[in-house]
N, C-alpha and C positions, 0 to 999 in steps of 0.2 A: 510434665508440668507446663504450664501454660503462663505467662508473664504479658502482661499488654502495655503497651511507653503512648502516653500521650502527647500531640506535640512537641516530638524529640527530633533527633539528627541522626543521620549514620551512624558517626563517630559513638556516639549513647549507646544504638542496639548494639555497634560490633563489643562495647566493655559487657554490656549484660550479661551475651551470646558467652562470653569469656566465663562470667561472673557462674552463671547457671552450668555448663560446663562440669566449671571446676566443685560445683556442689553436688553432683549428682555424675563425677567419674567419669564424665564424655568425653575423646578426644576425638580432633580432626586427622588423624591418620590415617581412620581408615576408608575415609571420604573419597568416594573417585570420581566424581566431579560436581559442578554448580548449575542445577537445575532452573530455568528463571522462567518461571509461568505468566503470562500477561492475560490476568484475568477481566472480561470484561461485562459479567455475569456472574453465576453462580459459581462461588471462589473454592467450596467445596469438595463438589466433581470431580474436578479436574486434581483439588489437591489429596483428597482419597487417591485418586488412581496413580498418585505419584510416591505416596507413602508406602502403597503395597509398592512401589517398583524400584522402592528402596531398600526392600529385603534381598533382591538380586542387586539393587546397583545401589548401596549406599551412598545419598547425595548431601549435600544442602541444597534446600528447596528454597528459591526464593518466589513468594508470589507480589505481583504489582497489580494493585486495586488501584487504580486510579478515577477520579471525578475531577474531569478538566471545566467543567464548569459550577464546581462550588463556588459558595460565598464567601469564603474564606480560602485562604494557603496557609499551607501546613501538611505534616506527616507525622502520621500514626503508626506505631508498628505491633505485633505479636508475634512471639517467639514461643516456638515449642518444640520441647527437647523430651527425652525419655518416652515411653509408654504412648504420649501424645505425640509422637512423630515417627514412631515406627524406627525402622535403623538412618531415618535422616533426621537432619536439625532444619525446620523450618523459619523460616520466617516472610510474615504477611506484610506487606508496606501499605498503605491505605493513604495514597499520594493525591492532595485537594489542589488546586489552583496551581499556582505560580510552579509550584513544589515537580510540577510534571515538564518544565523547561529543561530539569538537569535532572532527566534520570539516568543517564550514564552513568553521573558523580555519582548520584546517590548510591546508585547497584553496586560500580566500582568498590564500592570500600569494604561489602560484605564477599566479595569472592571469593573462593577458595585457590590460595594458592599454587601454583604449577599443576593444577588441574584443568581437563577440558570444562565447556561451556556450553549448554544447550540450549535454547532459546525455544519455549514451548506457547503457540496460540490456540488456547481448544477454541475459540470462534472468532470472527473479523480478522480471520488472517491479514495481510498487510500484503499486495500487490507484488512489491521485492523484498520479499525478509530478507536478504542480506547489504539492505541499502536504510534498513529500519536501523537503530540510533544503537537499540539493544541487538536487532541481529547482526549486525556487522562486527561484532566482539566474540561472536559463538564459532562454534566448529561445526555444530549442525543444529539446522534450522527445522522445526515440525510445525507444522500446519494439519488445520481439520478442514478440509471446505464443506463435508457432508457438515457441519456444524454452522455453515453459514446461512444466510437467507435465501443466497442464490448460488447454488453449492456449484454449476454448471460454468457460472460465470467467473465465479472465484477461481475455477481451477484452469479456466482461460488467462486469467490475470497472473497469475504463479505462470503459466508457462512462460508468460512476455518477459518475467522478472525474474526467470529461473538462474540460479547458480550454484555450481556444485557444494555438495553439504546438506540444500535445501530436501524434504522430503513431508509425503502428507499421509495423514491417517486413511485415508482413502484409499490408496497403495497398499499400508499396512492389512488392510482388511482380505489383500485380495491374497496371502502370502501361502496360506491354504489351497487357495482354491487354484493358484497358480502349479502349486508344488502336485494336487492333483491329478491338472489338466497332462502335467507335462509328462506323467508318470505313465496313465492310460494311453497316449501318444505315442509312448515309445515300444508299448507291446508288440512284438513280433506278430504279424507282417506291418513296419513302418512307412504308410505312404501320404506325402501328403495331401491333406483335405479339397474339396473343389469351390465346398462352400462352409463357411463361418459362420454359428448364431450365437448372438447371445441375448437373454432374458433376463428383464430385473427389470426393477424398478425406476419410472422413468424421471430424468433429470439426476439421475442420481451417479456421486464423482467415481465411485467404483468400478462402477456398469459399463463407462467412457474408456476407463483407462483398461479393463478386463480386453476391449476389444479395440481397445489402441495396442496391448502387451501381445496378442494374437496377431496383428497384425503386422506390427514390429519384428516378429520373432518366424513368423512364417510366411508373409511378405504376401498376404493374400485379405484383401478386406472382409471386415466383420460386421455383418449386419447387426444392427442391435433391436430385438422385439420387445415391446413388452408383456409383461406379465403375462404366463398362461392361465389357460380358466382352471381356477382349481390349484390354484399355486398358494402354499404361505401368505398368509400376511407379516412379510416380513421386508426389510429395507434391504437393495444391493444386490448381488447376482444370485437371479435364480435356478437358470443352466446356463450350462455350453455343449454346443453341438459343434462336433467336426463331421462335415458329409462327406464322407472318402467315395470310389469305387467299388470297393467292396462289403459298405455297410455305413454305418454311423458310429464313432463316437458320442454319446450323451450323458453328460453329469447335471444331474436336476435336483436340486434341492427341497426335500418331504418335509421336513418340522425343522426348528431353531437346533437341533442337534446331528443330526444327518442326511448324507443326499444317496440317491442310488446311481451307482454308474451301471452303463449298458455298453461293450464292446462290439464291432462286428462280428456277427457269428453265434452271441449271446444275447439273448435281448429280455433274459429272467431278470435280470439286473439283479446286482451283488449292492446290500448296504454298507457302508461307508463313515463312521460314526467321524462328524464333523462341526462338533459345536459354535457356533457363531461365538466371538471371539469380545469381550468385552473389555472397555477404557483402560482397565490396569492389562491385562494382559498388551494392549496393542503400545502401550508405552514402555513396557518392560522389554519388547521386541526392538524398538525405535532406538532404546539407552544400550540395547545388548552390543550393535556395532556402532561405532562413531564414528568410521570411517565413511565417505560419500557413497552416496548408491546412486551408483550412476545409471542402474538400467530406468532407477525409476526419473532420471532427466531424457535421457531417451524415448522411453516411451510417450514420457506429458510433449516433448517435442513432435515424435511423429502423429502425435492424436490432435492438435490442435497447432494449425501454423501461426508463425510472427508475424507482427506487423515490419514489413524489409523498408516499406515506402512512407515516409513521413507528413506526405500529401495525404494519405489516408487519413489521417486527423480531421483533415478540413475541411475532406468532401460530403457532398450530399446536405447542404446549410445553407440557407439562403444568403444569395446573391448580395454583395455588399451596395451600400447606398453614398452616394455623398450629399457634404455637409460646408458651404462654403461661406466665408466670411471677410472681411477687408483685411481682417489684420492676426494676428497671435492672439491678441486679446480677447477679440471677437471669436477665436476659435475656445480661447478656454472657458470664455464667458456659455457658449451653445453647448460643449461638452458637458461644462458643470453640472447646469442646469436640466439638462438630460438624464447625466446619471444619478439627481438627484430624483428626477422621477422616479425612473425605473427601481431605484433604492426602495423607493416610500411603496411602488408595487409590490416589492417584492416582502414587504414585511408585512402586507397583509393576505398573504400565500402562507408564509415561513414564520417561524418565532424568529430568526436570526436572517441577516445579509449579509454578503460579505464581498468586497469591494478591493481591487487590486490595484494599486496605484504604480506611477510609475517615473522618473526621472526626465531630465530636458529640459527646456528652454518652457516650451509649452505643456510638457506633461507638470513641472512646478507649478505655471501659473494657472492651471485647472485646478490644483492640490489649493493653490490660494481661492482660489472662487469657490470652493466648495462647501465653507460651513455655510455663507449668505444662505446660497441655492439650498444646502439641505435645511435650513433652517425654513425657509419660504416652503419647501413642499413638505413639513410636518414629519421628517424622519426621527426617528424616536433609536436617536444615538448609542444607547444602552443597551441598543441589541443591534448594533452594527460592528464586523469584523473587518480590519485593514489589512494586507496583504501587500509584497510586493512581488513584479513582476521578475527585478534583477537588483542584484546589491553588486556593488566594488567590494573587494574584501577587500578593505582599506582601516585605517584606525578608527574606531569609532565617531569621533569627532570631528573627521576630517569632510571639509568642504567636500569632497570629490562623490559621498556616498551619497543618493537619490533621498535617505530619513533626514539625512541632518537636511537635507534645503525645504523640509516642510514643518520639519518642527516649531516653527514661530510661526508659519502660515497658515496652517491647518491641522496640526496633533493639539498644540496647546490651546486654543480656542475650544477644541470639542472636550478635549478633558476638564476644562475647569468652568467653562459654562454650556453644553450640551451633555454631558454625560456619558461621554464614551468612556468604558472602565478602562484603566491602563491594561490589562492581562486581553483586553482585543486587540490591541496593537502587534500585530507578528512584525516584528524585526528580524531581518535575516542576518546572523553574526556578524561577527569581524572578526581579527588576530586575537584581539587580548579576551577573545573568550576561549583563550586556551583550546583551538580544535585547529587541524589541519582545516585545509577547504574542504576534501571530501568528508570530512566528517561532519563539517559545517552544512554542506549541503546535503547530508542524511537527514541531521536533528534537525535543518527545516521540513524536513521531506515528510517526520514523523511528526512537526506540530500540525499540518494538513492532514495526515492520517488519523493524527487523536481528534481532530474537530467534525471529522467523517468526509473528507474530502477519497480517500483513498478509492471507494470504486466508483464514482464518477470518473478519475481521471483515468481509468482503465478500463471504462465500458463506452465505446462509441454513442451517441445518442443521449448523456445525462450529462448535468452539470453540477456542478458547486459553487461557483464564483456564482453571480449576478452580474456582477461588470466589472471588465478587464479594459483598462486603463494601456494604449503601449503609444510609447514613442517609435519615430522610424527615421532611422540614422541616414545621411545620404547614397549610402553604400547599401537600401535597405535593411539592416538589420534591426530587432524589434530583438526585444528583454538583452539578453546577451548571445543571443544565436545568429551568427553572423553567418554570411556568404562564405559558401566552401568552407568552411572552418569545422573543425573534427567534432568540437564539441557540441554541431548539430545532432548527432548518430545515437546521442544518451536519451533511449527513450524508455528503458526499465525501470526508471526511478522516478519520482516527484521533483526532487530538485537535483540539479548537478554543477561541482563547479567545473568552471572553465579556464585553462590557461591558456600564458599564449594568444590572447585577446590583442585581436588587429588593432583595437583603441584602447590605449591607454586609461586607466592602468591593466598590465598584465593578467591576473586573476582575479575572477569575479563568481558569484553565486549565480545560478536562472532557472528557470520554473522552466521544462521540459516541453514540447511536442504537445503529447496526450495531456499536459494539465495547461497549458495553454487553450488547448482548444475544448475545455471545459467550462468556459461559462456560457450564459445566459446570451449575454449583451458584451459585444465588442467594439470599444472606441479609439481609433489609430487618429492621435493629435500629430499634425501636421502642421510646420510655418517654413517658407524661407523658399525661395527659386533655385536653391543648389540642393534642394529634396524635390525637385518635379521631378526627375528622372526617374528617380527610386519611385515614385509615387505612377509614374506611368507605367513601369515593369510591374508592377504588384498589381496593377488592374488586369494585366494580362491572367496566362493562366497558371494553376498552382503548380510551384517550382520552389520548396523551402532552398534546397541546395543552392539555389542559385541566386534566388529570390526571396528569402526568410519571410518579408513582410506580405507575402502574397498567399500563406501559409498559416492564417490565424482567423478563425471563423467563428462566430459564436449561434447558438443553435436557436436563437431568436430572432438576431440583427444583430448586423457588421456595421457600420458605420466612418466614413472617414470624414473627421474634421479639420478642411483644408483652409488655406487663406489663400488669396489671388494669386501668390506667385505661386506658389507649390501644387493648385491646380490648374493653371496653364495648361500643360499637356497630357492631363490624366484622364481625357478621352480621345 
């Protein structure tokens, strides 16, 4: 049976869920856990292949449809129990606008009780699943990268954010062809190989990790080929060859059903009936342990290294420029004015902009000059996004946080006469929205994710901002990444909070490393002769540890807008 709620609430679908249930004999007892699909696509693929993986692991299936840029806010649900959901109980969310701020609440309420929690993305994996809003509640985390655009680059981004629990369909694929490899390996006489191949399909996350898990495990590098002539048209590994002394190992895969192996000494080669392994089955594998699979954090580890050094963000971007003026004013009047260009370029590149502003003395009085300027250079407000650099986790209200000092200067001017829609505005929490910090700084983490920021800020060379807005504290610091302070070292996430903050107040929210050094255009507003110091250290060379503000590069132009006293010695 199938039931659909329009314009409803949790609290709605969980009576329905109840209501349908008890009319057709259901109970949740024999549920073994809360499956939660983030569909971004085609909703149901991915939800077939969970229905059949309900007949081995009966779940509740939740799926989240989300359209973060409808015209409206609201949630939609469909529920389907019996015959229509196989041995789980579904339910679809179809989450518009606003409605995607609080998916935690929302999901929260459908859980299943003293049950694990799995958190499933068949495509646009998210950089740290367990720093996403929905991953950070699960006990294990799936990803598909072969499902992404850039299936290579995704599974670089997963290793940066990796953390136990996390695991990918790409993995899952190879569990055959592992259990194979390892078996013909261990035939009498066992010697190891001299050289390593492997073939498949190029770019593809299988292929990577097939000859990341050989390498791992027998400590000797894997060449990877492609395709031979005369191979399948098929996706992912086509052999492996171990070259011993006395012969070769070769597993080569003939058609979508079987490969033939050849031992030393044998080279008739024996078939191997090994059917390529499809969506339900590779979920049904995923749900069978819940416990971490840690070989496959190992392996994405030794196939692809971390970023250790936080300078790496910001090299290789042109050379910063300065921008000098008589006074504060002068510098926010030149900023404005700037960024309101570059704004207006950039919306006729892009449908959207998005502009990170930032707190101070001078980053305020920029936030104030900025409707004039963007009004003067034709910026078409309705498609421009606001962002901040750093929040105080402070009360909402409270003077101390970087929104309230712009709210009369520059939010309410463009909402009620330019047309900036309220749901562009990104505020970064505070206390009374009910989240710790870290949690606060996930669900900002994942409103940058759901707007498509996610692999800019984890692919060197792209951006997503346009212009990043930062202040620079005397002691250099820029957002809330201060000198020597621990909470530089968070760079698997988008956003992170930080405590323990050398200025008052103590805890605060910050946009990370790798999403800093993700925009376009970078402007460091400067005023005051007790910031030349800091402003001559950061002309030096890139040093975030020591010197945070010398650590922020944008991949078009850097910019500093100084005034007389603060650039004094900054040559």
């Amino acid at each position: 049976m199938i039931t659909t709620l329009t314009d409803t609430t949790a609290s709605t679908i969980n009576k329905q869920m109840i209501e349908m249930r008890e009319t057709f004999g259901e109970n949740t007892i024999g549920r073994v856990l809360t499956l939660i699909i983030i569909a971004t696509g085609d909703v149901e693929k991915p939800l077939e292949a969970a229905v059949a993986a309900s007949h081995e692991h009966p779940a509740r299936v939740i799926v989240v449809d989300a359209e973060p840029e409808a015209a409206s806010s609201g949630l939609d649900a469909e529920i389907r129990v019996g015959r229509d959901a196989g041995a789980a109980e579904v339910v679809i969310l179809r989450a518009r606008g606003d409605v995607l701020s609080s998916l935690d609440t929302l999901v929260m309420a459908l859980l299943l009780p003293d049950a694990p929690i799995v958190t499933w993305w068949p495509e646009n994996a998210p950089s740290s699943p367990v720093h996403d809003v929905l991953g950070s509640m699960s006990q294990r985390r799936i990803t598909d990268s072969a499902a992404c655009a850039d299936p290579l680059g995704t599974l670089k981004r997963l290793r940066r954010g990796y953390a136990s629990g996390d695991s990918d369909l790409a993995w899952s694929r190879l569990t055959r062809w592992r259990g194979l490899v390892a078996s013909a390996y261990e035939v009498p006489p066992v010697a190891v190989p001299q050289q390593i191949q492997v073939s498949g399909t190029v770019d593809d996350p299988s292929v990577a990790l097939m000859a990341g898990w050989l390498r791992h495990a027998l400590g000797i590098d894997a060449e990877v080929l492609p395709p031979r002539e005369g191979a399948p048209d098929c996706a992912g590994v086509h052999s492996v060859r171990l070259v011993r002394e006395d012969g070769t190992i070769e597993l080569s895969r003939v058609d979508d059903d079987s490969i033939v192996m050849k031992l030393p000494g044998d080279d008739t080669g024996q078939h191997v009936t090994m059917p390529r392994r499809t969506l339900p089955e590779l979920v049904t594998e995923e749900l069978r342990r819940l416990d971490p699979d840690e070989v496959y954090g190992e392996v994405l580890a030794s196939t692809y290294s971390s970023v250790g050094d936080a300078a790496t963000f910001a090299t290789g971007k042109p050379e910063p420029r300065d921008v000098v003026g008589p006074d504060a004013d002068a510098v926010a009047a030149a900023a404005a004015s700037a960024t309101a260009a570059q704004l207006a370029a950039a919306l006729t590149e892009r449908p959207q902009a998005h502009l990170v502003l930032t707190g101070g003395t001078v980053g305020t009085k920029t936030a104030a000059a900025l409707p004039e300027a963007l009004l003067a250079a034709g910026v078409d407000c309705s498609r421009l996004h606001l962002w901040w650099g750093d929040e105080r986790y402070v009360d909402p209200d409270s003077a101390e946080r970087n929104e309230v000092g712009v709210r009369e200067s520059l939010l309410a001017p463009l909402q009620s006469t330019a047309g900036l829609p309220a749901r562009h505005v990104h505020v970064m929490p505070s206390p009374a929205d009910g989240m710790s910090l870290d949690d606060a700084a996930a669900w900002y983490g994942q409103q940058l994710d759901q707007m498509g920021g996610d692999e800019p800020f984890s692919t060197r060379g792209q951006a997503f901002f346009d212009v990043l807005l930062l202040g620079v504290g005397p002691d250099g610091h820029i957002a809330s990444l201060f000198p020597q302070h621990p909470g530089q070292r968070r760079v698997t996430t988008s956003a992170a909070g930080v405590t323990d903050s050398p200025k008052p107040p103590s805890e605060r929210i910050s946009l990370t490393w790798p999403v800093l050094n993700s925009a376009r255009h970078v402007a460091l507003l400067v005023a005051g002769a007790e910031k030349a110091g800091a402003v001559r250290d950061a002309h030096g060379q890139i040093d975030p540890w020591r010197v945070p503000a010398s650590s922020v590069r944008g991949l078009e132009s850097t910019t500093w807008y100084l005034d007389e006293a603060a650039a004094q010695t900054s040559t």
